[in-house]
Structure formats: structure tokens, C-alpha cells
PyMOL Python script that loads the backbone (N, CA, C, O; Angstrom):
from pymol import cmd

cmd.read_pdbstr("""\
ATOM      1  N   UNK A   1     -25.008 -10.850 -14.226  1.00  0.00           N
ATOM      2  CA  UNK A   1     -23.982 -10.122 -13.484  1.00  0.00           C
ATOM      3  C   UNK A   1     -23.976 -10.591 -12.034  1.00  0.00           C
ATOM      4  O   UNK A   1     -25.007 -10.488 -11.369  1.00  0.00           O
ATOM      5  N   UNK A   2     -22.747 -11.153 -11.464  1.00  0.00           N
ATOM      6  CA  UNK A   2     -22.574 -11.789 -10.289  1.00  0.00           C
ATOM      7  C   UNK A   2     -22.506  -9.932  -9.193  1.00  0.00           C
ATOM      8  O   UNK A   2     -21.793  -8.941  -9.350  1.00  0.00           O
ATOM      9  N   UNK A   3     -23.633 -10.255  -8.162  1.00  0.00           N
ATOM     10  CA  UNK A   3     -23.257  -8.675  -7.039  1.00  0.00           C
ATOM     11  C   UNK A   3     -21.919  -9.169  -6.394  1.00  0.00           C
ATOM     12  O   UNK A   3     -21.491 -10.322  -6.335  1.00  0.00           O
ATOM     13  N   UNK A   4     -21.377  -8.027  -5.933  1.00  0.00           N
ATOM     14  CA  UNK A   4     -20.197  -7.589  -5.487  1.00  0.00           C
ATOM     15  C   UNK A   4     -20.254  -6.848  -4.366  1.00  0.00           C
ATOM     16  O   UNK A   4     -20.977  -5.857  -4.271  1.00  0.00           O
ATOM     17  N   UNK A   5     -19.549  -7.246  -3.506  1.00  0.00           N
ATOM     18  CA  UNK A   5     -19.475  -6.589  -2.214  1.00  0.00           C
ATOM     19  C   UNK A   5     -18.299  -5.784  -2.257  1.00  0.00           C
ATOM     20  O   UNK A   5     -17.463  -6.606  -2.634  1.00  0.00           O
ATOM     21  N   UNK A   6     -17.620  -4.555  -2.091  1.00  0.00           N
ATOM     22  CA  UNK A   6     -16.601  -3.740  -1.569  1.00  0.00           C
ATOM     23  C   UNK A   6     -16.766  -3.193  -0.464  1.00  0.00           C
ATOM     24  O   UNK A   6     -17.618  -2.305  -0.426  1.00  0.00           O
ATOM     25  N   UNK A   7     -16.188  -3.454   0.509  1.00  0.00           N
ATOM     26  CA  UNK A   7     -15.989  -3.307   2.425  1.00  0.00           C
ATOM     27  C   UNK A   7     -14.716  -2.233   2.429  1.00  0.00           C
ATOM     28  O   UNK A   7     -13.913  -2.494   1.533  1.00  0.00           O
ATOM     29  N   UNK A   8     -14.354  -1.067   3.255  1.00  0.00           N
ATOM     30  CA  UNK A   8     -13.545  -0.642   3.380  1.00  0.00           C
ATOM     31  C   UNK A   8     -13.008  -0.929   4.868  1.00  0.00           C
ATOM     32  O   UNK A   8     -13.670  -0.265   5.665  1.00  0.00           O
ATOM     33  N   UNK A   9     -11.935  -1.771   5.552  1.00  0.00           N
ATOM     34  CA  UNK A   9     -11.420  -1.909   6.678  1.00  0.00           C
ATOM     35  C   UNK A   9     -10.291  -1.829   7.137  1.00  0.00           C
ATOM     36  O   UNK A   9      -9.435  -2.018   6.272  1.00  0.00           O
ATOM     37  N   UNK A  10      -9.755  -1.552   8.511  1.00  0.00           N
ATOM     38  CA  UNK A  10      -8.677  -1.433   8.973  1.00  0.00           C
ATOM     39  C   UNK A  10      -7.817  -2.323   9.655  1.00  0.00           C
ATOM     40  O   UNK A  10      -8.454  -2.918  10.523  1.00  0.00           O
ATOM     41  N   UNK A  11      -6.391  -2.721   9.608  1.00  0.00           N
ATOM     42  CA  UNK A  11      -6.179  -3.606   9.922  1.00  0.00           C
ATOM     43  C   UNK A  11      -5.504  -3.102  11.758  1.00  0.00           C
ATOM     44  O   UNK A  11      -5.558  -1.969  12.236  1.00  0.00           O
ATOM     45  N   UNK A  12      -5.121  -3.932  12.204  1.00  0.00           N
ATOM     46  CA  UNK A  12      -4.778  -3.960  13.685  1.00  0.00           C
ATOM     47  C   UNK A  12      -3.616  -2.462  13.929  1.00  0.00           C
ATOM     48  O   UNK A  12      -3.895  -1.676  14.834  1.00  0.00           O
ATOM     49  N   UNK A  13      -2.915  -2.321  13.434  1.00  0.00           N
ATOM     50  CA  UNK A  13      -1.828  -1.099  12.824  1.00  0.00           C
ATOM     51  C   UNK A  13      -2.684   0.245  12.690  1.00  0.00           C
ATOM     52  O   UNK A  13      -2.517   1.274  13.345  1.00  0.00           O
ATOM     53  N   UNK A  14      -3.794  -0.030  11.533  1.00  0.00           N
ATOM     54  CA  UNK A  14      -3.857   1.149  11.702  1.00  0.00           C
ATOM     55  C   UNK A  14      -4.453   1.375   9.876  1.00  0.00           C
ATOM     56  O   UNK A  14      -5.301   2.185   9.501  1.00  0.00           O
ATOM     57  N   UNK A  15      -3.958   0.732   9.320  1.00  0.00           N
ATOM     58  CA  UNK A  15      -3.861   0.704   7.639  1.00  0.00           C
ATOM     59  C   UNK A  15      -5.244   0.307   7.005  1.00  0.00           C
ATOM     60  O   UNK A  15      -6.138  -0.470   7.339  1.00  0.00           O
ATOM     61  N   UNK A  16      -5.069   1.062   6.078  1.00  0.00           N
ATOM     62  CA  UNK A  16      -6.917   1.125   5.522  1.00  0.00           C
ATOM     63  C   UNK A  16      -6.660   0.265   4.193  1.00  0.00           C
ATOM     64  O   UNK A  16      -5.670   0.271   3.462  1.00  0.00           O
ATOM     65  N   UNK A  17      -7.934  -0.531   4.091  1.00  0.00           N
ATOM     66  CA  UNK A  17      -7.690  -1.297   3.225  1.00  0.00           C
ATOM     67  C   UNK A  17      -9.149  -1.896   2.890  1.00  0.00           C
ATOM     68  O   UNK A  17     -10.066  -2.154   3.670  1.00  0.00           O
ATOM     69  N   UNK A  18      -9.058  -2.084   1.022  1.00  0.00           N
ATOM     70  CA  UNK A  18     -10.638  -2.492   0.661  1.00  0.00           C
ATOM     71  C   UNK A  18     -10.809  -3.493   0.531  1.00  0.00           C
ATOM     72  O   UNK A  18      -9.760  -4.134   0.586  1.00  0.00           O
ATOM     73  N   UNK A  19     -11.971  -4.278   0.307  1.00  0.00           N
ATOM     74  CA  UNK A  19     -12.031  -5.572   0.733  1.00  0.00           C
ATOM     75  C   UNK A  19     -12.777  -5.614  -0.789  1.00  0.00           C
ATOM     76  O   UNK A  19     -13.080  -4.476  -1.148  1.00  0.00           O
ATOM     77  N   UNK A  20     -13.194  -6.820  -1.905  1.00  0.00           N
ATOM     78  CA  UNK A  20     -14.019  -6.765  -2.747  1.00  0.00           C
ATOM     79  C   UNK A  20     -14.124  -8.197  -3.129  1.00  0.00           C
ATOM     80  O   UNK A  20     -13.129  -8.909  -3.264  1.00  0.00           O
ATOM     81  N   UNK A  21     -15.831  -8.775  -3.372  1.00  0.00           N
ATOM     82  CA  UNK A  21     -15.991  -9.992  -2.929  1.00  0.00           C
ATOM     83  C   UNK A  21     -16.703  -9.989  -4.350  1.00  0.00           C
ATOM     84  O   UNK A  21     -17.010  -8.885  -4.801  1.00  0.00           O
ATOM     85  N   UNK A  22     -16.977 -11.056  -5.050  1.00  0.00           N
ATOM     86  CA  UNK A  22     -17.694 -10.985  -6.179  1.00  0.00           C
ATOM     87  C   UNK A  22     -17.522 -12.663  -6.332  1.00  0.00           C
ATOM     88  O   UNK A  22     -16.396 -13.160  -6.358  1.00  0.00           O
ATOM     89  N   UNK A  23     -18.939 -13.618  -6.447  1.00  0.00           N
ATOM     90  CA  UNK A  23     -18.505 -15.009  -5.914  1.00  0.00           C
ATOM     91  C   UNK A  23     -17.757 -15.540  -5.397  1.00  0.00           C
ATOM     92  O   UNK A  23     -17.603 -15.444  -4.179  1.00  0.00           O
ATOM     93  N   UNK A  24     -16.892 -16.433  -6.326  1.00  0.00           N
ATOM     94  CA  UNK A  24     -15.755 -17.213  -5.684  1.00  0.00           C
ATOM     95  C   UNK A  24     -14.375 -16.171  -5.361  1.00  0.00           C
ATOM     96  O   UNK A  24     -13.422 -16.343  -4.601  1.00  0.00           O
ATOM     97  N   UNK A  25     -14.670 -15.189  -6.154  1.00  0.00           N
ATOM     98  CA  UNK A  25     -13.353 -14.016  -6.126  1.00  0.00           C
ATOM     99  C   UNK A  25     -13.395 -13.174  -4.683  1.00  0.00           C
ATOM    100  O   UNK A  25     -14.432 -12.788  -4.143  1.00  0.00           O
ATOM    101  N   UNK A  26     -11.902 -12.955  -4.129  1.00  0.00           N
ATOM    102  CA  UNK A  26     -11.850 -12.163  -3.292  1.00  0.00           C
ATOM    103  C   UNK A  26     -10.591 -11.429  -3.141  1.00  0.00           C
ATOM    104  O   UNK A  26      -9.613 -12.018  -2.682  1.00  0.00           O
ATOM    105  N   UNK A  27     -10.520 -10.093  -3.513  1.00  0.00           N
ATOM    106  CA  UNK A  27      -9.483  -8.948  -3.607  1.00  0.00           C
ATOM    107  C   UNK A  27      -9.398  -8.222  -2.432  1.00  0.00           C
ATOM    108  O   UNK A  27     -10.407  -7.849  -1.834  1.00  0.00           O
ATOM    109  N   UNK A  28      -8.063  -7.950  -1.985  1.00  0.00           N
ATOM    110  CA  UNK A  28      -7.910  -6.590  -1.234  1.00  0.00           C
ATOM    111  C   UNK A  28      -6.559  -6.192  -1.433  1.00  0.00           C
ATOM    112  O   UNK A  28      -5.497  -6.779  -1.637  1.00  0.00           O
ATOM    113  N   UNK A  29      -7.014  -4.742  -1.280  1.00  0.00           N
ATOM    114  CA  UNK A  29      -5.850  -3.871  -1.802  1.00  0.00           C
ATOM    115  C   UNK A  29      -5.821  -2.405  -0.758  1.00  0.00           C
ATOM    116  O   UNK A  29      -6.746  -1.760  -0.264  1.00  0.00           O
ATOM    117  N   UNK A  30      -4.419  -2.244  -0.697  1.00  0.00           N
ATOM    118  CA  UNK A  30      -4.565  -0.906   0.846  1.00  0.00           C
ATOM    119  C   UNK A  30      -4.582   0.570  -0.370  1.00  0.00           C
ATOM    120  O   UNK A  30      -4.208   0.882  -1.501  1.00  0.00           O
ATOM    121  N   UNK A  31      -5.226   1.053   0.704  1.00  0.00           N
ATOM    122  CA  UNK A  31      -5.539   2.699   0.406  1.00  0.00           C
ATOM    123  C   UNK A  31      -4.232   3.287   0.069  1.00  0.00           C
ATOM    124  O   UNK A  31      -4.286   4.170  -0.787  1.00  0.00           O
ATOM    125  N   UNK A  32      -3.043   2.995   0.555  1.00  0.00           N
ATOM    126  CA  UNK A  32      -2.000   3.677   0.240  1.00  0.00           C
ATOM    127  C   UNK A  32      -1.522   3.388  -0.866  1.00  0.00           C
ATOM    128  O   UNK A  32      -0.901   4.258  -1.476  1.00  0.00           O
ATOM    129  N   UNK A  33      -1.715   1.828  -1.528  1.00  0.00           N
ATOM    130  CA  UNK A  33      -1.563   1.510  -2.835  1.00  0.00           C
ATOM    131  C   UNK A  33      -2.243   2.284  -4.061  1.00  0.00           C
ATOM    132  O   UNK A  33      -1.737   2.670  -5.115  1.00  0.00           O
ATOM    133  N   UNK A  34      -3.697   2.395  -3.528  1.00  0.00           N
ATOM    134  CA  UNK A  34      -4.535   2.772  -4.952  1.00  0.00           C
ATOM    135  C   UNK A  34      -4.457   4.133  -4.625  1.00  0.00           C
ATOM    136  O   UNK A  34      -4.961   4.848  -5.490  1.00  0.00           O
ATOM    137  N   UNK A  35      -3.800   4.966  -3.263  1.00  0.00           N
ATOM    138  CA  UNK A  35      -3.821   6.257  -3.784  1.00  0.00           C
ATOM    139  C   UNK A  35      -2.394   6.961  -4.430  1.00  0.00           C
ATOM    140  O   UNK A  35      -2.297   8.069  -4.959  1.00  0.00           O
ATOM    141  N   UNK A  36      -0.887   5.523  -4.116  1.00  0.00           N
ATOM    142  CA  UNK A  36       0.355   5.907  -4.928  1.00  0.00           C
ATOM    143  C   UNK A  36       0.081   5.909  -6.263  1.00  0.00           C
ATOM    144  O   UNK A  36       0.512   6.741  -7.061  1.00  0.00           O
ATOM    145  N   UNK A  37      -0.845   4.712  -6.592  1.00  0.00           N
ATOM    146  CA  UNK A  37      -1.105   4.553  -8.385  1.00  0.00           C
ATOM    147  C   UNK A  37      -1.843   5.571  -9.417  1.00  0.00           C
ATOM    148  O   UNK A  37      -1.645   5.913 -10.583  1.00  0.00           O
ATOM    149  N   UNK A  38      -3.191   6.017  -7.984  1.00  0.00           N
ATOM    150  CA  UNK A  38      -4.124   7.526  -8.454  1.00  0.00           C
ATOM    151  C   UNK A  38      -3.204   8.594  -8.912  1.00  0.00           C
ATOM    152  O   UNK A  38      -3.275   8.829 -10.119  1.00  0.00           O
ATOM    153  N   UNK A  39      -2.289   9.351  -8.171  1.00  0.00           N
ATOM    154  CA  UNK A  39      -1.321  10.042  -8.159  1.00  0.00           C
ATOM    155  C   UNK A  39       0.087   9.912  -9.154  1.00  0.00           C
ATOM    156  O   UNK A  39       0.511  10.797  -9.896  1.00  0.00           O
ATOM    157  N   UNK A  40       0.668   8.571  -8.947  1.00  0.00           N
ATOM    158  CA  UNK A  40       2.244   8.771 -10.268  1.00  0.00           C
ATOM    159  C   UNK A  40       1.896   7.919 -11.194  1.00  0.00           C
ATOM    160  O   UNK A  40       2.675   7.790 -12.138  1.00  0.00           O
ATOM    161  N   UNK A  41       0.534   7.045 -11.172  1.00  0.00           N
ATOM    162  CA  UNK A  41       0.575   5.674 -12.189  1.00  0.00           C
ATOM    163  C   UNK A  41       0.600   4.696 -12.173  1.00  0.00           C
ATOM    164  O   UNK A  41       1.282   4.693 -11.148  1.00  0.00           O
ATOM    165  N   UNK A  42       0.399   3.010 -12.511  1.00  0.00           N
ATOM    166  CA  UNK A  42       0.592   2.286 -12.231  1.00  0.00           C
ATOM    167  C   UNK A  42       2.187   1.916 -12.853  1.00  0.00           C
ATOM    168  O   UNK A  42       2.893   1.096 -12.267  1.00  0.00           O
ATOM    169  N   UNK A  43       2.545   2.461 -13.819  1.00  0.00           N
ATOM    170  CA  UNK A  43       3.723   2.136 -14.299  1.00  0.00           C
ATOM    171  C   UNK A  43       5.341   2.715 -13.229  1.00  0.00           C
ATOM    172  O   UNK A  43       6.516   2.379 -13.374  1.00  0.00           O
ATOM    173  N   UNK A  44       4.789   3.539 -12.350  1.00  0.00           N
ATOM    174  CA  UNK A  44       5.294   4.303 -11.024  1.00  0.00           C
ATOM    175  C   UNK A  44       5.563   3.235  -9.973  1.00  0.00           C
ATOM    176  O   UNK A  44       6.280   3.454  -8.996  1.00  0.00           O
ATOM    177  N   UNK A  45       4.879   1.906 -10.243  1.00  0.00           N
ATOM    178  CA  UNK A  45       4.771   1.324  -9.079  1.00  0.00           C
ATOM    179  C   UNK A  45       5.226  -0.322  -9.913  1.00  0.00           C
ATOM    180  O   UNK A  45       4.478  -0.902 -10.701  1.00  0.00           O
ATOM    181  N   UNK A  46       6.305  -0.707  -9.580  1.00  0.00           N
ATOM    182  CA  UNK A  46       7.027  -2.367 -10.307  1.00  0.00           C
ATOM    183  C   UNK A  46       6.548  -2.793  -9.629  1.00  0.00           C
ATOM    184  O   UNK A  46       6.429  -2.289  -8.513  1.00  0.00           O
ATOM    185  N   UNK A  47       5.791  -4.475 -10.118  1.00  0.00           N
ATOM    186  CA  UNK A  47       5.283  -5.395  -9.352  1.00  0.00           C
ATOM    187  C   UNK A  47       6.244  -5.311  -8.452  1.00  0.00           C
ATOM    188  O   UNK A  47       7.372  -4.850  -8.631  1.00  0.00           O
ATOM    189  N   UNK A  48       5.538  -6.017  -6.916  1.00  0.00           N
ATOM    190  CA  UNK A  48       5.811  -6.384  -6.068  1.00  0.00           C
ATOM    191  C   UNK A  48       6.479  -5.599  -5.570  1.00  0.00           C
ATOM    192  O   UNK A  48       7.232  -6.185  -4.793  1.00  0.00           O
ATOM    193  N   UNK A  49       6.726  -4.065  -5.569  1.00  0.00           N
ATOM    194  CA  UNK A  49       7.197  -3.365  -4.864  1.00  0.00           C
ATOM    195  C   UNK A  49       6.412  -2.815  -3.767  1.00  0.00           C
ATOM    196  O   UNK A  49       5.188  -2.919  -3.858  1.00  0.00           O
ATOM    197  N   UNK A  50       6.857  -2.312  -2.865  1.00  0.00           N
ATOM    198  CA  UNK A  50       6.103  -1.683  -1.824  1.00  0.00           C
ATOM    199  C   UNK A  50       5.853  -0.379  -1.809  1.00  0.00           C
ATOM    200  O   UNK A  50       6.573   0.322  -2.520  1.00  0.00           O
ATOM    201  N   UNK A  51       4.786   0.265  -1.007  1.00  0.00           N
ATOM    202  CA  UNK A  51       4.793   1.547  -1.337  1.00  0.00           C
ATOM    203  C   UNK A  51       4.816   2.308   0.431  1.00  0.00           C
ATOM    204  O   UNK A  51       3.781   2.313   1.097  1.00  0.00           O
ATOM    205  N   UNK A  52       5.692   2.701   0.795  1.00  0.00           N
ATOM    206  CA  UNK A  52       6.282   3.233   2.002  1.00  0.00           C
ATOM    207  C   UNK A  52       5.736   4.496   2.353  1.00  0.00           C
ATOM    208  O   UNK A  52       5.793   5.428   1.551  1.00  0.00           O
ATOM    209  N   UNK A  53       5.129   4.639   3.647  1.00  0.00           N
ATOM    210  CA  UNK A  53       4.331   6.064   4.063  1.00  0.00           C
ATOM    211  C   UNK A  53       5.937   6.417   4.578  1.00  0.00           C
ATOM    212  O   UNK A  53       6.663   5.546   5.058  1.00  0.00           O
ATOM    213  N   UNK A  54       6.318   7.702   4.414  1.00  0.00           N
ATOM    214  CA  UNK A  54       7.420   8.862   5.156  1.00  0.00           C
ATOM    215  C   UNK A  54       7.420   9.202   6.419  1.00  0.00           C
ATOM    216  O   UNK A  54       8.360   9.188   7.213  1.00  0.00           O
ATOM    217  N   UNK A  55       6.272   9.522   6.582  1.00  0.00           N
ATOM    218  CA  UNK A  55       5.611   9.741   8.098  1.00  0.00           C
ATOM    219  C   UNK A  55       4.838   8.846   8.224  1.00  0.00           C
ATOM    220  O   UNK A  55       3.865   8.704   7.483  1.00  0.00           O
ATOM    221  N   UNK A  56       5.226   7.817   9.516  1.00  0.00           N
ATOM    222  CA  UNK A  56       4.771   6.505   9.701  1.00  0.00           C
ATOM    223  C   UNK A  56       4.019   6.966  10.591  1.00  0.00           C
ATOM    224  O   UNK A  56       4.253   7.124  11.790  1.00  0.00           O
ATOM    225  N   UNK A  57       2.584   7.309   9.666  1.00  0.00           N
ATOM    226  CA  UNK A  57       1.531   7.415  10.667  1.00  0.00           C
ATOM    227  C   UNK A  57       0.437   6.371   9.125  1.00  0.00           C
ATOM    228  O   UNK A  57       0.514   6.779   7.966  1.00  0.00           O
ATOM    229  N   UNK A  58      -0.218   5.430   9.399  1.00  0.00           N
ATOM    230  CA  UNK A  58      -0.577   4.481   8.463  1.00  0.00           C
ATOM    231  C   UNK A  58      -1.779   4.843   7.545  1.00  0.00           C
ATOM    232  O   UNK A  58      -2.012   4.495   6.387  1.00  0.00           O
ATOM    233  N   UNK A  59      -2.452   5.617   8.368  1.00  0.00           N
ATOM    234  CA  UNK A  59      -3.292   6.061   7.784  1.00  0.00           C
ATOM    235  C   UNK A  59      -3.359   7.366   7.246  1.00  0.00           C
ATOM    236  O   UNK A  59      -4.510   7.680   6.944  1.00  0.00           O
ATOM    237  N   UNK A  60      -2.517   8.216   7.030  1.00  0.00           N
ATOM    238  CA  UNK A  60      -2.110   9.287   6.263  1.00  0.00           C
ATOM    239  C   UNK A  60      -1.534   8.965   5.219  1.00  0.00           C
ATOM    240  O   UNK A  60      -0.346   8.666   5.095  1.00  0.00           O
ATOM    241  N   UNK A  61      -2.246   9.003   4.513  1.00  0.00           N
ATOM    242  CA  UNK A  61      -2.230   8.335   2.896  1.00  0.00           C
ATOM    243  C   UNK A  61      -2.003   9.505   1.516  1.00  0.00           C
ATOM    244  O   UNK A  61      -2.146   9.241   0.322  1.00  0.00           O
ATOM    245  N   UNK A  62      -1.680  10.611   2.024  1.00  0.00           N
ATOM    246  CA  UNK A  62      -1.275  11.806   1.271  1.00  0.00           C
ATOM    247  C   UNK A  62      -0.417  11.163  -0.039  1.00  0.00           C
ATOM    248  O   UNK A  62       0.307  10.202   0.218  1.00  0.00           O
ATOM    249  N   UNK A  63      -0.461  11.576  -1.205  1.00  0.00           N
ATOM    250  CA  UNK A  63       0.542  11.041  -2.257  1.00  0.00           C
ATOM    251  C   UNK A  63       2.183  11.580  -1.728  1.00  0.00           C
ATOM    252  O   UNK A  63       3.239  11.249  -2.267  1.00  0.00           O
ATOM    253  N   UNK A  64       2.055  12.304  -0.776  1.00  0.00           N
ATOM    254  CA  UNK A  64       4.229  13.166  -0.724  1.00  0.00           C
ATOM    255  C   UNK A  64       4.327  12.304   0.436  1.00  0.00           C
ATOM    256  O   UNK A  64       5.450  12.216   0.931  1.00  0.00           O
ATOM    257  N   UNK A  65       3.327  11.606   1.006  1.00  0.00           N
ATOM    258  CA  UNK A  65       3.575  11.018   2.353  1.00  0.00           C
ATOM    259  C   UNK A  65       4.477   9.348   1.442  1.00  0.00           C
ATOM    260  O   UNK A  65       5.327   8.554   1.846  1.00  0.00           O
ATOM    261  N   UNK A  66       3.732   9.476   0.169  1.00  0.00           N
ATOM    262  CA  UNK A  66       4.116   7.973   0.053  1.00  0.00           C
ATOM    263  C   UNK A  66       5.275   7.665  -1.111  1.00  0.00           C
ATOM    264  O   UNK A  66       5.531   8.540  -1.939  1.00  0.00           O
ATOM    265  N   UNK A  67       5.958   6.386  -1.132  1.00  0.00           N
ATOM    266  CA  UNK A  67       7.061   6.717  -1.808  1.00  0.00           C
ATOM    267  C   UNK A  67       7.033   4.715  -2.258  1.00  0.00           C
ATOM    268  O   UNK A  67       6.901   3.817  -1.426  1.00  0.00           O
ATOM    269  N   UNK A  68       7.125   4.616  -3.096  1.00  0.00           N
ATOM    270  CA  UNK A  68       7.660   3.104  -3.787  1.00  0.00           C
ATOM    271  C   UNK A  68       9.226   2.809  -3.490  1.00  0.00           C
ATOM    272  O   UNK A  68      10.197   3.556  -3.613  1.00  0.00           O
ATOM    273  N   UNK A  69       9.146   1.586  -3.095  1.00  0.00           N
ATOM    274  CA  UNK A  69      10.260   1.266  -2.379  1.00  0.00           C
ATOM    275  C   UNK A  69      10.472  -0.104  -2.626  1.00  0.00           C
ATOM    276  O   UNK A  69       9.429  -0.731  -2.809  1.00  0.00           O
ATOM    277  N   UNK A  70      11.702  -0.868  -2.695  1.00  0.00           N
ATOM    278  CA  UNK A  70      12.225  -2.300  -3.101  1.00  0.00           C
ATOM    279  C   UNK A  70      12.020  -3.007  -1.820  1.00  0.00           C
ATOM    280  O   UNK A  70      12.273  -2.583  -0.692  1.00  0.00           O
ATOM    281  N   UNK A  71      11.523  -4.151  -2.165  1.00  0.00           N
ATOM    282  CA  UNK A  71      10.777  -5.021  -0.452  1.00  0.00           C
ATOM    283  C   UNK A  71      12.138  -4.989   0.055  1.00  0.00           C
ATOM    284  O   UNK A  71      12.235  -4.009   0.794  1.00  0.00           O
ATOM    285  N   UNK A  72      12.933  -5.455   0.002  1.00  0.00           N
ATOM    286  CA  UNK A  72      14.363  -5.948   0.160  1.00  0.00           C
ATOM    287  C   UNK A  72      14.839  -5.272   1.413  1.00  0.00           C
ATOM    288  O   UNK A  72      14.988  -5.751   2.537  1.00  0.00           O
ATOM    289  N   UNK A  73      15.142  -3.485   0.766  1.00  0.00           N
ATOM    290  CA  UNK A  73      15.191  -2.797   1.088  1.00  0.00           C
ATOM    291  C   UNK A  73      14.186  -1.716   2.242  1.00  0.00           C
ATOM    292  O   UNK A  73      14.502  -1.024   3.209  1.00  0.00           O
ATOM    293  N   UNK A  74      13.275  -1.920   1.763  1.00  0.00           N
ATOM    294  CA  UNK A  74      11.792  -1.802   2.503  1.00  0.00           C
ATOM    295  C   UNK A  74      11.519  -2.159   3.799  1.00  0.00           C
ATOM    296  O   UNK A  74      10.834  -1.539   4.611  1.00  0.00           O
ATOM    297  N   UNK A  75      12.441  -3.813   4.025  1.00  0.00           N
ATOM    298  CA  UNK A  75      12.080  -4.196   5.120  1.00  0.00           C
ATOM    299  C   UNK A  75      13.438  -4.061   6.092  1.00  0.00           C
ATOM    300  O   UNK A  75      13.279  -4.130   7.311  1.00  0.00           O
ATOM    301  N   UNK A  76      14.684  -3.880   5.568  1.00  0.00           N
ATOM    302  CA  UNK A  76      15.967  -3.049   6.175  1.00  0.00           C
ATOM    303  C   UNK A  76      15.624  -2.381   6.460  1.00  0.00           C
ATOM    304  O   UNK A  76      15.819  -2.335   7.675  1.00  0.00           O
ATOM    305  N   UNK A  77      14.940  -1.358   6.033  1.00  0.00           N
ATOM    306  CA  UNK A  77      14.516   0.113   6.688  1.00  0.00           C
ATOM    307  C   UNK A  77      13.560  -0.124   8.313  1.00  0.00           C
ATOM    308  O   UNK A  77      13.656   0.400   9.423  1.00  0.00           O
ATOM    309  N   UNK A  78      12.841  -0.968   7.842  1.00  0.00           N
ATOM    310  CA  UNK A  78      12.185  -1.489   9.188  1.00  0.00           C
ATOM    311  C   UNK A  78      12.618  -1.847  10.063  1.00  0.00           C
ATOM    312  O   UNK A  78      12.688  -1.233  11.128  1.00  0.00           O
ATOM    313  N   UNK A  79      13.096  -3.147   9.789  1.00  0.00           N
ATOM    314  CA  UNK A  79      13.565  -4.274  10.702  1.00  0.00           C
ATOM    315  C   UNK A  79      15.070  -3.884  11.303  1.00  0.00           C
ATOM    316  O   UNK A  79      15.509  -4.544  12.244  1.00  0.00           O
ATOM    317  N   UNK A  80      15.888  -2.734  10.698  1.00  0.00           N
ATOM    318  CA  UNK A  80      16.766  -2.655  11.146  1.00  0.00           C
ATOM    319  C   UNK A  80      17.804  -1.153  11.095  1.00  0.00           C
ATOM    320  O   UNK A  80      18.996  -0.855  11.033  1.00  0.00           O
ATOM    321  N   UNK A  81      16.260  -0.396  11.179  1.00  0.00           N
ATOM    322  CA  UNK A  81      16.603   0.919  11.012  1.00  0.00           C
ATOM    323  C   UNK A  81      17.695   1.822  10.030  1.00  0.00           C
ATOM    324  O   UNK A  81      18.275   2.880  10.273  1.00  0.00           O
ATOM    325  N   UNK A  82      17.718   0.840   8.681  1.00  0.00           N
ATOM    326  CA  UNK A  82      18.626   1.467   7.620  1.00  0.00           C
ATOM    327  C   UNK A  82      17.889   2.365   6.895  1.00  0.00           C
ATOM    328  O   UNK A  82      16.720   2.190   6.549  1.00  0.00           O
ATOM    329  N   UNK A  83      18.612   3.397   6.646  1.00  0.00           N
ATOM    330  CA  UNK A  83      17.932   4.736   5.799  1.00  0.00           C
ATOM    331  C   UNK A  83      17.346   3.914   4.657  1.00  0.00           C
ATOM    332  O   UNK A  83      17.723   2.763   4.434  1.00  0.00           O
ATOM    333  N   UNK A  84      16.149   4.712   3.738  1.00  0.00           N
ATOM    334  CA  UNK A  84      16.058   3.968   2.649  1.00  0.00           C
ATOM    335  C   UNK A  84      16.810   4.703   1.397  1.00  0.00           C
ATOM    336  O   UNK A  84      16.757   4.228   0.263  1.00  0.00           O
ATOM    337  N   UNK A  85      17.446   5.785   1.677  1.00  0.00           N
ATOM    338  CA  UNK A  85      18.596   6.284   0.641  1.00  0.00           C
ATOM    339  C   UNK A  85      19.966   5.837   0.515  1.00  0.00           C
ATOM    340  O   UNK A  85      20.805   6.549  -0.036  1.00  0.00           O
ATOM    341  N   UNK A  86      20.277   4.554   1.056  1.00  0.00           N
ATOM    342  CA  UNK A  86      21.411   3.999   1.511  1.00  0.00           C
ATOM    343  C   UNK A  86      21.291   2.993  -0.163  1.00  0.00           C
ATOM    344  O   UNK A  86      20.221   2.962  -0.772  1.00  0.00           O
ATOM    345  N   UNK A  87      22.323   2.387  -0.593  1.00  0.00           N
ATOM    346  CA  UNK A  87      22.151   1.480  -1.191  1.00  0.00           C
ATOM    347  C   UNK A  87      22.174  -0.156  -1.221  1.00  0.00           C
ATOM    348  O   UNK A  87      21.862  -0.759  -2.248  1.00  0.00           O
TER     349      UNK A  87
END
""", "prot")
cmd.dss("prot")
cmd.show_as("cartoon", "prot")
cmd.util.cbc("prot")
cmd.orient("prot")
């Protein structure tokens, strides 16, 4: 059995995120991800979708805080202040 390291860290923002090292392998995945999937499922969450905090505070990772969202769209909402109930 190869040991494994799992690190929990934050990035510059604010966003929590795990780190997991196991030889040549190296994973990370944010807290807001594995706690949308804990909560509605992984089938709740389509590849490559994003999963959007409500209250953009990054590290409030509440499941009502968080919501799956189309990158597309995801990043309109950002980059250019479009509702994300718009189509």
C-alpha cells in the first residue's frame, strides 16, 4: 500500500480546498464541491459543471449557500454581472 498524504488548504480568495498525494498521483478538489455532492449527490452535479456559493463569501460552504451552475453561464454571472436565472 503506497502512504498518502491529504493536506487541507486555502487558496489566495479565500476557498478551501484538499490536497491528496499518493506517489505519482495528485488530486485536489474544493470543499464546496465535496460538500454540494455530500448533500444532493453526485448525479446533482454534470461533469464539468460548477458549483456556485449564493453568498459570495468562499468559505461558507453551507449546502443552501451552494447551487450547480453551467460554466458558460457561471462565468456571465461573474464577469459581467448577469443574473444566473436569466437564460
Amino acid at each position: 500500500m503506497t502512504d498518502a498524504s491529504l493536506t487541507l488548504h486555502h487558496t489566495g480568495e479565500g476557498y478551501e480546498y484538499v490536497r491528496c498525494r499518493a506517489g505519482n498521483d495528485d488530486a485536489t478538489v474544493y470543499i464546496h464541491r465535496l460538500t454540494f455532492v455530500a448533500e444532493y449527490g453526485l448525479d446533482a452535479l454534470p461533469v464539468d459543471w460548477h458549483v456556485h456559493h449564493e453568498i459570495p463569501i468562499p468559505w461558507l460552504n453551507t449546502p443552501e449557500n451552494l447551487t450547480a451552475v453551467e460554466p458558460v453561464r457561471h462565468g456571465r454571472h461573474h464577469l459581467q454581472d448577469e443574473p444566473l436565472s436569466s437564460a
